[in-house]
Structure formats: C-alpha cells, structure tokens
C-alpha positions as CSV (number, residue, x, y, z in Angstrom):
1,X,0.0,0.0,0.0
2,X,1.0,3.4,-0.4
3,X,2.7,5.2,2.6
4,X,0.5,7.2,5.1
5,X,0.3,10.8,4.2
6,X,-1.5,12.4,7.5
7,X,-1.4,16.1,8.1
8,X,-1.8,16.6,11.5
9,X,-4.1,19.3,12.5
10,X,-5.2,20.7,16.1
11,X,-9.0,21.6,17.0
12,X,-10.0,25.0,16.6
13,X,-12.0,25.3,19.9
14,X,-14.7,28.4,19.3
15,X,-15.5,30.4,22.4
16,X,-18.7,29.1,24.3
17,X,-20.3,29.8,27.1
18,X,-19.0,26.8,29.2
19,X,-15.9,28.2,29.6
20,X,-16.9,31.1,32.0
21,X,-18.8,28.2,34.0
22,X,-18.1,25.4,36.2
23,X,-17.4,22.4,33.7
24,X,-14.1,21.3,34.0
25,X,-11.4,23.4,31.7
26,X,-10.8,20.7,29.4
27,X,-14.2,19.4,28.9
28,X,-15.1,23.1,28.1
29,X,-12.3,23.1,25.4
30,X,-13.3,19.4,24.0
31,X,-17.0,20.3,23.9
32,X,-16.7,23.8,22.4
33,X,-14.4,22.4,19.4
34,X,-16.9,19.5,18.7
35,X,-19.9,22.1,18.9
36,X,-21.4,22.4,21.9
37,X,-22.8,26.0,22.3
38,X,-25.0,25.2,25.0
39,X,-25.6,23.5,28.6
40,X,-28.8,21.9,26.4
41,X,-26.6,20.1,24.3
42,X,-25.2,18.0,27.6
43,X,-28.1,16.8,29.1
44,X,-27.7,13.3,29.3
45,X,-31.5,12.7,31.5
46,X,-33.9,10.8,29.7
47,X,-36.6,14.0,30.1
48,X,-34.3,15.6,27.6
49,X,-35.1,13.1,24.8
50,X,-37.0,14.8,21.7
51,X,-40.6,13.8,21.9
52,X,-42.1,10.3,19.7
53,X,-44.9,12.5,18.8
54,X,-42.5,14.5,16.6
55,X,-41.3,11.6,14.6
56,X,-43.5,11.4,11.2
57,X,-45.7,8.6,10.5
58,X,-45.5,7.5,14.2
59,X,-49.5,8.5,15.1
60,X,-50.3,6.1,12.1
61,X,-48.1,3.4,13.1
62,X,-49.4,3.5,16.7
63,X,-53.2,3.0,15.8
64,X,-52.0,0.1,13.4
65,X,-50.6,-1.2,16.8
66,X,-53.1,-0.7,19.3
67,X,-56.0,-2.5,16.7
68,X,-53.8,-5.4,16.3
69,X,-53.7,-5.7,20.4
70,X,-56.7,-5.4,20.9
71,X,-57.6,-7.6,18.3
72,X,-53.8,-10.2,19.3
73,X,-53.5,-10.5,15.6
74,X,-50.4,-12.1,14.8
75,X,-46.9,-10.1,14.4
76,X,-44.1,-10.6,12.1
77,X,-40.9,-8.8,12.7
78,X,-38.7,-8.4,9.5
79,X,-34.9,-7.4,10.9
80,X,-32.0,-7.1,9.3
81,X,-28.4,-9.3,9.1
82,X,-25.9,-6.5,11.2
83,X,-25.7,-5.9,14.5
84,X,-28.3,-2.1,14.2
85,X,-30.9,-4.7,12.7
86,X,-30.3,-7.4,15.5
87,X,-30.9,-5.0,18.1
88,X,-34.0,-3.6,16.3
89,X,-35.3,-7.0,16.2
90,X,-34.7,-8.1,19.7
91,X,-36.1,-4.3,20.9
92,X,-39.2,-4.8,19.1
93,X,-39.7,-8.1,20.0
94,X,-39.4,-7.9,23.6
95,X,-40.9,-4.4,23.8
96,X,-44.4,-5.7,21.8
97,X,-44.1,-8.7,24.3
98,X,-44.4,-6.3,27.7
99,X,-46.4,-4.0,25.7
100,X,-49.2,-6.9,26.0
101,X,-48.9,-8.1,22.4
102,X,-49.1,-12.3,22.5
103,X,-48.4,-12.9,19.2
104,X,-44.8,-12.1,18.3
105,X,-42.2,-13.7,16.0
106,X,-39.8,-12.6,14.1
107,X,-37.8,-13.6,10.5
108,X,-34.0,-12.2,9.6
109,X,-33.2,-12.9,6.4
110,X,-30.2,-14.8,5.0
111,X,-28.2,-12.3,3.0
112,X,-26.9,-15.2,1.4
113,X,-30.2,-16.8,0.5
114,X,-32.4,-13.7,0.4
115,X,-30.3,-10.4,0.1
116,X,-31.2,-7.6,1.9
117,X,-34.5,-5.8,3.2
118,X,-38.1,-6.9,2.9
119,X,-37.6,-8.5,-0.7
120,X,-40.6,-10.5,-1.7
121,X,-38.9,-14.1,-1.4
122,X,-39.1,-13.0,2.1
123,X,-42.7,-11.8,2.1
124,X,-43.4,-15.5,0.7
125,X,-41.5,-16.8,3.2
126,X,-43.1,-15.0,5.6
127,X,-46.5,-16.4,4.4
128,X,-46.2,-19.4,6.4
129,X,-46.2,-18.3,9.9
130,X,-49.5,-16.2,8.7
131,X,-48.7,-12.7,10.0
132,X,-51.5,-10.1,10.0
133,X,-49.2,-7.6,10.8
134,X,-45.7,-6.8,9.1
135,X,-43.1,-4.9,11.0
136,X,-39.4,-4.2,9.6
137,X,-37.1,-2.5,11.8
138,X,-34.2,-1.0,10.4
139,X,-35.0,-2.1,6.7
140,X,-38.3,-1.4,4.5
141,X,-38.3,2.1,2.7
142,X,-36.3,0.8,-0.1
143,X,-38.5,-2.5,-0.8
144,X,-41.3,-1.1,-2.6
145,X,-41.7,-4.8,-4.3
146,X,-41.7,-6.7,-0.9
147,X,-44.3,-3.8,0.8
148,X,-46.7,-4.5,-2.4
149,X,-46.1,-8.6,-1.8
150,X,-47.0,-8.6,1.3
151,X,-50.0,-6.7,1.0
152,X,-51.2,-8.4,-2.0
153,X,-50.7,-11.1,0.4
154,X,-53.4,-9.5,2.9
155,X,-50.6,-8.7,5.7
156,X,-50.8,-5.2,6.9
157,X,-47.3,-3.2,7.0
158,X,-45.5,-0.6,9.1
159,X,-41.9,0.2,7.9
160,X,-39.5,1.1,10.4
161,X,-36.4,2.5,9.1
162,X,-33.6,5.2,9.1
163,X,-32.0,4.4,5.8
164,X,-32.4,7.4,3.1
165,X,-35.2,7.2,0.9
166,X,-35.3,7.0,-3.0
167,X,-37.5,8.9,-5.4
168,X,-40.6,6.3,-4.8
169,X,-41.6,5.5,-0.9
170,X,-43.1,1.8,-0.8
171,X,-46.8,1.3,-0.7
172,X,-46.8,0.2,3.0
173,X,-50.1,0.8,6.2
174,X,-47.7,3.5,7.9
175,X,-43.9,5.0,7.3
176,X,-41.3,6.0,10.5
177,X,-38.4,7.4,9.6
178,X,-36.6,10.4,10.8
179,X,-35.0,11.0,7.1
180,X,-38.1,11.4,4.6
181,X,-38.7,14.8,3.6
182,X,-39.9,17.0,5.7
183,X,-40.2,15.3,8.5
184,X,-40.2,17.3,11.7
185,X,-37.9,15.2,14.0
186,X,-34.9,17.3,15.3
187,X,-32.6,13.9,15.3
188,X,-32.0,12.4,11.9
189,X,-29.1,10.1,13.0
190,X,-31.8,8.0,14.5
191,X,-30.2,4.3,14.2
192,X,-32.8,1.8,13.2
193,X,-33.0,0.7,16.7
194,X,-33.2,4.1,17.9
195,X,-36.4,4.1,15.5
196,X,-38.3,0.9,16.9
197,X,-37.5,2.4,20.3
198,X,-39.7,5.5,19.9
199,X,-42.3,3.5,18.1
200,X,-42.7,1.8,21.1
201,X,-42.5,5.0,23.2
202,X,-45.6,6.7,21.5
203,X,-47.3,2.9,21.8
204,X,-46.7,3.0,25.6
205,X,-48.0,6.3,26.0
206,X,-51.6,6.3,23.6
207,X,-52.1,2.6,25.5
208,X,-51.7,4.5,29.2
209,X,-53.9,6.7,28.0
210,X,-56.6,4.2,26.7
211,X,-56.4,2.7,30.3
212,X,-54.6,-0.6,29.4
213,X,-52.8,-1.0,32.8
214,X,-56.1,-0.4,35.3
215,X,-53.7,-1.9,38.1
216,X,-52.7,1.1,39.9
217,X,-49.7,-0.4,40.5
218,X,-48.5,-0.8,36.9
219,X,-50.6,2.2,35.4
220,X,-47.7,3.4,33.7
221,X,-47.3,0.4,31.5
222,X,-43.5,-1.4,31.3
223,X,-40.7,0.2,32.4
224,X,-38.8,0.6,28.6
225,X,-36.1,2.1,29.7
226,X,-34.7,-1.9,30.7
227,X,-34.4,-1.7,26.7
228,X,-31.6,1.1,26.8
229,X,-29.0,-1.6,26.9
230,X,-29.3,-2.7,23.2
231,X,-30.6,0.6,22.3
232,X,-26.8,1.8,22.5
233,X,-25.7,-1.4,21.4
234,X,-27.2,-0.7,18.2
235,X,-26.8,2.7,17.9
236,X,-22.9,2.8,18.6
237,X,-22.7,-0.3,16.6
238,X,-24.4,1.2,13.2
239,X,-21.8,4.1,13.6
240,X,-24.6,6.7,13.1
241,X,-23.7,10.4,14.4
242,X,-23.4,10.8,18.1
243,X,-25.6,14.5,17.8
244,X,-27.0,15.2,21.2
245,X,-30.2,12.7,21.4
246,X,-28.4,9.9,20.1
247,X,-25.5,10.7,23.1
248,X,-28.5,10.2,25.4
249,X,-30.0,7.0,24.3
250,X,-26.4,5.5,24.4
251,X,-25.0,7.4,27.8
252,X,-28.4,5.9,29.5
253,X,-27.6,2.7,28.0
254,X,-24.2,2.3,29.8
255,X,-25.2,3.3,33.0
256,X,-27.8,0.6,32.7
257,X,-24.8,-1.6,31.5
258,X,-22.2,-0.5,34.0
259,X,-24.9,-0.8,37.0
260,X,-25.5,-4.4,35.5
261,X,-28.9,-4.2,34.0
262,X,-28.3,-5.7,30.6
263,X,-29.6,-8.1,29.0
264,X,-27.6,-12.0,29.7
265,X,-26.6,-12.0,26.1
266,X,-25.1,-8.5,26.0
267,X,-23.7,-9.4,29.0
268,X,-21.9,-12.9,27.7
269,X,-21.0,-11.0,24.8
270,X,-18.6,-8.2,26.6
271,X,-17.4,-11.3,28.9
272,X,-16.1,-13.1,26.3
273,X,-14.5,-10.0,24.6
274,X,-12.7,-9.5,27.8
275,X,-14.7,-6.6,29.0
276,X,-15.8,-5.2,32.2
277,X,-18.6,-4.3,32.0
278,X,-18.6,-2.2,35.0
279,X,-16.5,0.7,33.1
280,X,-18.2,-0.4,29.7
281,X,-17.9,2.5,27.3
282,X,-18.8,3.1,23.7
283,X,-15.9,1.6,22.1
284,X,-16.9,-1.1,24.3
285,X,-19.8,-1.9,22.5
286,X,-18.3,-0.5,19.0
287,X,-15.6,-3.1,18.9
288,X,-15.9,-5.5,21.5
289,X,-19.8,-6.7,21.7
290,X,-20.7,-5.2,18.2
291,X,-18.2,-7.8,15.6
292,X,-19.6,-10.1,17.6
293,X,-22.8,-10.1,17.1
294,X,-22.3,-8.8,13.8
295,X,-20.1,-12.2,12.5
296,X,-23.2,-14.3,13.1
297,X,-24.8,-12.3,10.1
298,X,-21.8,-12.0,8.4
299,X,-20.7,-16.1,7.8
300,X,-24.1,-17.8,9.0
301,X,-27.5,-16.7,9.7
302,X,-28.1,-13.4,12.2
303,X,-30.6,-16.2,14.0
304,X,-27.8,-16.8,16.6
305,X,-27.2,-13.3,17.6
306,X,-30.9,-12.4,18.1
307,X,-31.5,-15.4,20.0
308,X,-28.5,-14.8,22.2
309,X,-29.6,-11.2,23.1
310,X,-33.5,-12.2,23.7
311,X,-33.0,-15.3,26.1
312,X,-33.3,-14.7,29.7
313,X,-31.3,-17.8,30.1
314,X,-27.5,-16.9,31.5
315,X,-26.1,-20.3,30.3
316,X,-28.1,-20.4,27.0
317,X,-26.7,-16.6,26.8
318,X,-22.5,-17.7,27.3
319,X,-22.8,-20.8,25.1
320,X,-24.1,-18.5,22.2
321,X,-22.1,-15.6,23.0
322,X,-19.0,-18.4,22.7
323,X,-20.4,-19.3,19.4
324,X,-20.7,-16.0,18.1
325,X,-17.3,-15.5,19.3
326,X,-15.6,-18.4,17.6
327,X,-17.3,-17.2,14.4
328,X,-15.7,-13.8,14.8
329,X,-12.6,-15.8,15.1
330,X,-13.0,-16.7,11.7
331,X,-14.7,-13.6,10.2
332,X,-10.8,-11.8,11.2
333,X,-9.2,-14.8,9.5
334,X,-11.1,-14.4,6.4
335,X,-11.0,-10.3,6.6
336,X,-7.3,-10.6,7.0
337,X,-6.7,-13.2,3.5
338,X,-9.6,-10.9,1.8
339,X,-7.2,-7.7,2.7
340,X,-4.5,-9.0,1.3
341,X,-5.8,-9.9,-1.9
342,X,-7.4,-6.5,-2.4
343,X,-3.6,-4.7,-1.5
344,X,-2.2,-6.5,-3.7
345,X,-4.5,-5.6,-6.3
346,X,-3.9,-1.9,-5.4
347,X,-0.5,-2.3,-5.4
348,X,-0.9,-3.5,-9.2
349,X,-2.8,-0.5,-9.9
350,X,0.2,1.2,-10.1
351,X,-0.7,4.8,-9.3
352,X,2.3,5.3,-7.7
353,X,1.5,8.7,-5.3
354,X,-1.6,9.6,-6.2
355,X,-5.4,6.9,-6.4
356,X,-7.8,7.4,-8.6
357,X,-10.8,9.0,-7.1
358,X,-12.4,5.6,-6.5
359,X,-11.7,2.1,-6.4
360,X,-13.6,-0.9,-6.8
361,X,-12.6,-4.6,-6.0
362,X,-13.5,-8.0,-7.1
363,X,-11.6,-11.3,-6.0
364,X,-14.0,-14.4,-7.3
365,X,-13.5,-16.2,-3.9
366,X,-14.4,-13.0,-1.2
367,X,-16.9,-13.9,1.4
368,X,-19.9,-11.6,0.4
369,X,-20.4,-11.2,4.3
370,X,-17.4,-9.7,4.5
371,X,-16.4,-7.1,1.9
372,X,-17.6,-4.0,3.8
373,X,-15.3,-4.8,6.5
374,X,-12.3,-4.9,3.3
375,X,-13.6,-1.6,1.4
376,X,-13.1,0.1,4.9
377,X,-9.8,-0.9,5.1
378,X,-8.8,0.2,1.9
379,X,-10.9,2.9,2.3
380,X,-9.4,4.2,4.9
381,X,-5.7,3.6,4.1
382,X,-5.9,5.0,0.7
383,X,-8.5,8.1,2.0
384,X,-10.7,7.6,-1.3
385,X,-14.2,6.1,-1.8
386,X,-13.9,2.0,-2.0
387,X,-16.5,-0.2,-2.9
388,X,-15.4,-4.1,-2.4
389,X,-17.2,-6.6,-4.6
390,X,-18.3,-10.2,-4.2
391,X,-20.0,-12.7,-6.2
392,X,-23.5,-13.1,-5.6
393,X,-24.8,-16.2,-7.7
394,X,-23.6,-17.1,-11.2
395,X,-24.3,-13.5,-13.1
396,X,-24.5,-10.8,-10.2
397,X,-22.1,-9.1,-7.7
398,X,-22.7,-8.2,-3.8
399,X,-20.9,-4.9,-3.4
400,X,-20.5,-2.6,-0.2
401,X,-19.3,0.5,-0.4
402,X,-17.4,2.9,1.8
403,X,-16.9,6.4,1.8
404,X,-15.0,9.3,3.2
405,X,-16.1,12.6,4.3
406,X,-17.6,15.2,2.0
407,X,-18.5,12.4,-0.5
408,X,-22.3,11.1,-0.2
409,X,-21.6,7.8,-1.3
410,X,-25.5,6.9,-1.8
411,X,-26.2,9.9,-3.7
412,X,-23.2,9.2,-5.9
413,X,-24.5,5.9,-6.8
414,X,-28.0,7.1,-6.8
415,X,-25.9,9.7,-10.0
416,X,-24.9,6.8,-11.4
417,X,-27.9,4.9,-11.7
418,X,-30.0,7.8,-13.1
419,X,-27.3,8.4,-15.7
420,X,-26.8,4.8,-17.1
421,X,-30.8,3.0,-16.4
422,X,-30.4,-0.6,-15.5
423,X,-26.4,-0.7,-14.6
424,X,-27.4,-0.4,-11.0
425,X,-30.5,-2.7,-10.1
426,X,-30.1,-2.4,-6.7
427,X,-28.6,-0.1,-4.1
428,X,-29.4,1.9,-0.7
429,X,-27.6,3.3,2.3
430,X,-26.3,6.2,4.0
431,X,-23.7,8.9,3.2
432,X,-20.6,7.1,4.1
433,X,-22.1,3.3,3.7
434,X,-24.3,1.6,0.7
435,X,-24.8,-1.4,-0.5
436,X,-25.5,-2.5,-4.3
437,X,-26.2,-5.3,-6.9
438,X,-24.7,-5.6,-10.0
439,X,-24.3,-7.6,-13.3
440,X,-20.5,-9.0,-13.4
441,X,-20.5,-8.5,-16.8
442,X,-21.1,-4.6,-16.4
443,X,-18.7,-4.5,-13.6
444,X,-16.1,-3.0,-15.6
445,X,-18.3,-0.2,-16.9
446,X,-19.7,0.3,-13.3
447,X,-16.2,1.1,-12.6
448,X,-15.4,3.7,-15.2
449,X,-18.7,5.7,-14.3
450,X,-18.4,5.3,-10.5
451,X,-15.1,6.8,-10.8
452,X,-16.0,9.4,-12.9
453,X,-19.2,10.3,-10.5
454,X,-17.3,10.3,-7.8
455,X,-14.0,13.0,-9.5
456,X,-17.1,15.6,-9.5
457,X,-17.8,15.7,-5.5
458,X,-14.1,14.8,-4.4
459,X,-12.4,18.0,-3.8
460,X,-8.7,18.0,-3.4
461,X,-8.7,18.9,0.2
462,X,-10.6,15.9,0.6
463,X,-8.2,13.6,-0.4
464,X,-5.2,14.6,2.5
465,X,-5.9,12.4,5.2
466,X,-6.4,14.8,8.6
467,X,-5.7,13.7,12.0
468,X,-7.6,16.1,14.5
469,X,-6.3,16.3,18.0
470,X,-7.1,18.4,20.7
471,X,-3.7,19.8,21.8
472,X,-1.4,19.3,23.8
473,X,-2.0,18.0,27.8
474,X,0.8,18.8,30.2
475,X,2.9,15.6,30.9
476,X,2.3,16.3,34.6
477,X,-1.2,16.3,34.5
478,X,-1.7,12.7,32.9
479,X,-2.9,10.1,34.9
480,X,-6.4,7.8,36.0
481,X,-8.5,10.5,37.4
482,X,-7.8,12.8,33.8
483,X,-8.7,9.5,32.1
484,X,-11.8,8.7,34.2
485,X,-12.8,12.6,33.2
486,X,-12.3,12.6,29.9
487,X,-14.1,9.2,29.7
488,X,-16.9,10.1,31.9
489,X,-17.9,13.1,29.9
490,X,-18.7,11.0,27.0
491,X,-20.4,8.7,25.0
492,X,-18.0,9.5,22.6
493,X,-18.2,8.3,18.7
494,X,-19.4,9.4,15.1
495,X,-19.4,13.0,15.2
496,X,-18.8,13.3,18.6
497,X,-15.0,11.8,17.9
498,X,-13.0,10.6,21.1
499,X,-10.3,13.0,22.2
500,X,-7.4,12.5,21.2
501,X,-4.1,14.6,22.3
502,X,-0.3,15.3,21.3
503,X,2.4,15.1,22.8
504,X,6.5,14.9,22.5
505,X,8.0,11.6,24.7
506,X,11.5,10.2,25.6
507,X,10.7,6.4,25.0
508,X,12.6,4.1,27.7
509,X,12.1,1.1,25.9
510,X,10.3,-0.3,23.2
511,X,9.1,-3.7,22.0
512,X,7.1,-5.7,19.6
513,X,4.2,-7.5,21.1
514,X,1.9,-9.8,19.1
515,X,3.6,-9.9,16.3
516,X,2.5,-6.2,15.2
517,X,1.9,-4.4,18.1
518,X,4.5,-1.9,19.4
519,X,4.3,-1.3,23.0
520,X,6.8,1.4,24.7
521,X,7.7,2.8,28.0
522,X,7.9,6.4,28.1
523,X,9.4,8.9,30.8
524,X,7.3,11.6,32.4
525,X,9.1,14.4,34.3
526,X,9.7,14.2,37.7
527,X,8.3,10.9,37.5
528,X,10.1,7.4,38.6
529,X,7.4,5.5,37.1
530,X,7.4,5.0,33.2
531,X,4.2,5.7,31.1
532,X,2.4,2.5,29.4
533,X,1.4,2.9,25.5
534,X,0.6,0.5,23.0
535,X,0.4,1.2,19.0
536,X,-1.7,-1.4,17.8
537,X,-0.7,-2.6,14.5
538,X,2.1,-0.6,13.9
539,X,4.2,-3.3,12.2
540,X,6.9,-5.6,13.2
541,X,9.8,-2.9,13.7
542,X,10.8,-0.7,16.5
543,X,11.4,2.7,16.2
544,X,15.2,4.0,15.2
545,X,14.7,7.0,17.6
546,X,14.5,7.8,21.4
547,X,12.2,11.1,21.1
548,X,8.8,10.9,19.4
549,X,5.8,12.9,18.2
550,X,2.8,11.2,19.6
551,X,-0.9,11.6,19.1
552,X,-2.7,9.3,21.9
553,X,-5.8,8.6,23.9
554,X,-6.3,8.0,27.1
555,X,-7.0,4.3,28.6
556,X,-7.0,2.8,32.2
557,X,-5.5,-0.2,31.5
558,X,-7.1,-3.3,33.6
559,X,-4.6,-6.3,34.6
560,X,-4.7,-8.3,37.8
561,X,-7.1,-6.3,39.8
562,X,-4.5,-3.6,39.3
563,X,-5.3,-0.1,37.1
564,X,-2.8,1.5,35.2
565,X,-3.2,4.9,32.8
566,X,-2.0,3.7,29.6
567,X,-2.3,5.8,25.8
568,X,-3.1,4.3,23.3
569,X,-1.3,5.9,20.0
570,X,-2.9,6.7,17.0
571,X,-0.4,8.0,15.2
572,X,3.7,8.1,16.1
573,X,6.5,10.2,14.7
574,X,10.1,9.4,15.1
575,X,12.5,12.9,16.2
C-alpha cells in the first residue's frame, strides 16, 4: 500500500459559554471544538429526549398497533443481518411482548439466500407463519416490491427505518423514519434501533392513555427504559452520528450496563470480549460486543445473535455468546486473507503517489459477508471512496461501499444509476455506507462511471488524510483521574470523535508485542514511574529514535485487579 500521508491538525476550539462556568477546563475546550454551544446540548437525563410525537408517520403506526392488540392478531418482525438490525429485532420483540402483544415472532433474512430488506422471497416466506401484521425494523423504505407482496398477500405493514429514501416510498399501512422529507424530527441520526424504540414510546403512551394498565400499580405500563442496553448497542454499533439525542439514548444505555442491567446475552458478549462491564464504554460496545454479534450475520445466519440477546437464560446466553465469538474468530481470518488480496491488487494498480478518485474490488472467492469490512480498510488507508465486490450467484455481484467525508456515497451511486438505467439494479444506504447489486459483466463499466461520478464531488482537500487532535496536555497532568474525566464526559463516537491529544515523549524502551503491536515505555518528568502505550498494528519494527511525536488517547488499563493509565497511540513520529 502506499505510505500514510497524514497532516496533523489541532481543533479550533470556538468560544462558548462553558468556559466562564463550572465544567471542567478541558471538557469546556473538548466540547466547544466539537460544537457544543449550550448547557442543552449536555443533558444526558432521559426528560431531555425529543418527543415520539415528533417523529412522522408515528401516530399512524401506533393506531395500526393498538388494533392489532386489541384484536392479538399475529406479528411478524422483518430485521435485518448487522448488529443495528439485530438489536432492532430483539427491541421490538421484547418491547411488543411487555407492551401486552401475545403474538410475536420474528424472520432475519439470510443475506446469502435472500439479500437484503423486505424482498418478496421473504414476504413468501413469511406467508407461512401467517402474519397479520408486518413490522421491519431497520429495513423497508427501499423495498417497494416486498411492501406491495405482502400486502397483496393481505398482511398489513409498518416500515421502520432510518435508511435514506429513493425517489418512490413503498406502498406500505404506515412509514417511520426520521429521514423522509420534511419530517419534523430534530434527530436524523436515529439508528434503526433508535427508531423501533420511539415506536414503542408513543405505543406505551396512547395505551396508558386508553387505560390498558387499570392496576394502579402498573398504570404506567413497562418500564422501557430496561431496553436502553441494546438501544446503544445498536446505535454505537451502526456508527450513526453521536448528535445530542443519540449521546443520550447511548449514555443511558451504559449506566444501565455498568450498573449491570443488561440483558444476559449482551452481557456474555462483553465477557467473552474481555470486557468489564462495569467501566463499559462506547468503544466497548463498537468493537468488543458489536463484531460479535455482527459475524453471526456475516458467515451464518443473524438467528444466533438475536437469540442470544432475547434469552433470559445466563447459560443459553454464554454458550451463544462463545459461538458467536468463535465465528468472529474466523470472520478476522477471512478479513485478514480478503485484505491482502485487495492490497495487492492496489499495489498492481500502479498509481504510484496519487489513487484514482475511487476504487472498486473483485476477487471471485471474497466472502460476500465480509467485503464491507475490506472496502473500509482500503478505504481508509488510501482516503478515497472503495466499494469491495463479491460474487453473488452465477451472473450478479454483492458490493459494499465505503466512503470518506464530504463524498455522499449513496447519492453518488443514486448519480450513477439515473445516468446509465439498469447498470445499477439495486442499491441503498447512508452517506458514508451503501450497498448494491450488480451484473458482473457490467462491472467493468460500473467502474469507469463510479469513478468518474465520484471526481465531481471529491475536492482536493478531501483527499489529505487529517488527524484532528485536541492539543497538547501537560505531561504532569496525565494520569487515571484525567482519564476517568475525559471518559466520563462521554459517549463518545461518530461526530462526537474521542479526544485524542499530542504530545513529544522520551521512550525508555520499546518492544514488539503480538507480532505487530509496538508497545513502549515512556518517561514523564519528575516521574520514577514510566508511562504504558501501546500502538496497535504498527508493524513488526521498532522505532530507530529515542524522542517521538505522539498523538494518543487515554485508557485505564485493567490487569490483575491492578489499574494502570496507559495511551493508546494513534499515530507516532520518530524525532
């Protein structure tokens, strides 16, 4: 691959009103430079949510709901294969369950058998548990041919979904989602899961109201907030924008999680990642409990990792969270062979110092389940859009794409497919994800005019890879209680980016650990004890210098009932 060109560039932090109050210095400076203007934008209470009743469609949907309870018609869930739909599917299920619904099931379909969404091979099979009610959680708005099957089929249908919309809405009972037009809803990062959640906020609510809990003891209906836990789970997991409701749903997720009020599965699933779950943080869940629940839709069926976060069984909940596990095991085995095939074909690109504006990537033997994974990769060492190919039957291609900021990846292929009719049957997504089918024999001139969309909305000050850090901390100042600060005033994630500082060290000694991992011993003034950091995946040399430029976060490293501030090094430069 091409060396790393990073320009390394230091917050602008805007002057805010936080400064002048009593919030802690720093957390002023972080929140000001990642634009927080207001106390408002901090709340973290559950009070502070935005309302269900501004969320579009959501009235409709609710009265859909309430008829079907009162009348316990049957309920289908329709989830999806990643670890957002997962959590959807579970949330809905077990929400409709205490809501007083006794008819509840739900169907994930094999992206290997069935592709994605509510296609209508999955309406049909759907047909024989007899639904009268569809529900999809994060999928639907893009299946306009599985919405008309299944109502054809006499099956009412609500569509819960956050993905963006295309130029026709499917045909379906009631819509909810935070990003058609003009919908009112202040928060438009909603994750799929975040979506089912409110759903079942304004069901709650119009049901107290019509009396269904007489008991004056449960007049309130179910307490949801026990939901929380895989609510965040989903949320961090679908890398959606952290914007101030979303930092709610997941901070009131954790403290539910770090007080132990999780679900067994979510539970068996940071256990076997090594995590406490008593200091569980976002990154926690990002890239501990969220691969693994991901690689059971990934390699098998995403079955397994519903199952494993809707039983109430603590034994059933290790021996899946084992399984799912092991099959991550293999997902990074298969990811790491995939990754090498699609460097080397980059290397053979021969662009020398400068990538085309966008690359796409076909081996004939890729797992299809995990290509995304690859195009982010590459995406991300080469700082252009990727989209990673797979074959998907004998005559079409899987592809997931990947994108970098200031490039709408959807609305670039959405370009593409209004310029050349039929080239793209299928796509949908976000702006820095999508998915698409293709012919293999047009992949070729998919290529040429993907790349060529994609040179009109890349910029050149896209293309230098930035590293944003938030200054410089004294050396003096650095240990647990500045960690446990900067990690308490999270969640930190998407658009609400970890901080991340820079600093010059004297490194004491240095090693390679794991095989790739550089792990060093640094000197702090006035300090006997050396300072822990770790560069993960740095490469199997040391460094040929004593002094370096560091940019690190900070971690409280766990080992032995002992705690130990530790960086963790993003990026190192040898003086």
């Amino acid at each position: 691959m091409p060396p790393e060109d990073v320009q390394i560039l230091q917050r602008e932090v805007p002057e805010s009103a936080l400064a002048a109050s009593d919030v802690h210095p720093l957390l002023a400076r972080l929140y000001a430079s990642r634009g927080v203007v207001g106390f408002e934008q901090l709340e973290r209470g559950l009070a502070s949510l935005a309302k269900p009743t501004a969320l579009g469609g959501i009235d409709t949907a609710v009265r859909l709901m309430m008829d079907a309870r009162a009348r316990q018609r049957r309920i289908l869930i329709v989830g999806d294969f990643d670890a957002d739909g997962a959590t959807s599917c579970a949330v809905a299920t077990l929400g409709l369950r205490a809501l007083g619904f006794e008819q509840v099931d739900y169907l994930v379909p094999n992206r290997f058998e069935f592709g994605y969404g509510l296609s209508p091979e999955i309406v049909a099979l759907a047909r024989s548990r007899a639904p009268d009610l569809l529900i999809t959680v994060d999928n639907g708005i893009a299946s306009l041919d599985g919405v008309n099957a299944a109502r054809d089929a006499g099956m009412q249908v609500i569509v819960t979904d956050h993905h963006l919309p295309g130029a026709a809405l499917p045909s379906a009972d009631a819509i909810v989602n935070p990003n058609l037009d003009g919908d009112p809803f202040p928060s438009k990062n909603l994750a799929g899961v975040g979506v089912i959640f409110y759903v079942l906020l304004a069901l709650r609510a119009a049901l107290r109201n019509d009396g269904a809990w007489a008991n004056a003891a449960a007049k309130n209906g179910p307490n949801l907030a026990e939901l929380l836990d895989l609510v965040a789970l989903g949320t961090v997991a679908d890398v959606v924008q952290l914007d101030s409701n979303n930092r709610i749903l997941v901070h009131q997720g954790l403290q539910r999680i770090r007080a132990g009020q999780m679900r067994p599965g979510l539970a068996a699933l940071l256990q076997v990642a090594g995590r406490d779950a008593a200091t569980a943080t976002a990154s926690d869940l990002g890239f501990a409990a969220g691969p693994r629940l991901n690689a059971a839709g990934r390699l098998t069926d995403m079955t397994l990792g519903i199952e494993c976060l809707l039983t109430d069984d603590g034994d059933a909940a290790a021996a899946m969270a084992r399984e799912l596990d092991e099959l991550n095991r293999t997902r990074r085995e298969i990811e790491a062979d995939m990754r090498d095939d699609a460097e080397r074909a980059v290397r053979a690109m021969r662009f020398n110092d400068e990538p085309p504006a966008a690359l796409c990537l076909f081996e004939q033997d890729w797992h299809p389940g995990v290509v995304g994974i690859v195009a982010s990769r590459i995406k991300d060492a080469l700082n252009r859009p990727v989209i990673a190919f797979a074959q998907d039957g004998p005559e079409l291609l899987k592809g997931s794409a990947r994108s970098i900021a200031g490039v709408h990846i959807r609305d670039a292929l959405d370009a593409v497919a209004t310029r050349n009719p039929g080239l793209v049957p299928r796509f949908g997504g976000h702006a820095m994800a999508a998915g698409l089918a293709l012919e293999r024999a047009r992949l070729d001139e998919f290529r040429r005019e993907f790349a060529r969309e994609v040179e009109t909305r890349l910029e050149p000050s896209l293309t230098q890879r930035v590293l944003w850090t938030d200054g410089e901390l004294p050396l003096d100042k650095l240990n647990i209680a500045l960690a446990e600060l900067v990690r308490d005033a999270g969640p930190w994630g998407q658009g609400f980016p970890e901080p991340q500082f820079r600093g010059e060290f004297t490194i004491a000694d240095q090693r390679i650990v794991g095989g790739r991992h550089l792990k060093l011993k640094l000197e702090l003034p006035g300090r006997a004890r050396m300072l822990d950091a770790i560069a993960f995946n740095h490469g199997e040399a040391v460094l040929s210098a004593t002094r370096a430029d560091i940019v690190y976060r900070l971690d409280i490293n766990h080992y032995r009932g002992t705690r130990t501030l530790q960086l963790l090094v993003e990026h190192i430069t040898p003086k």
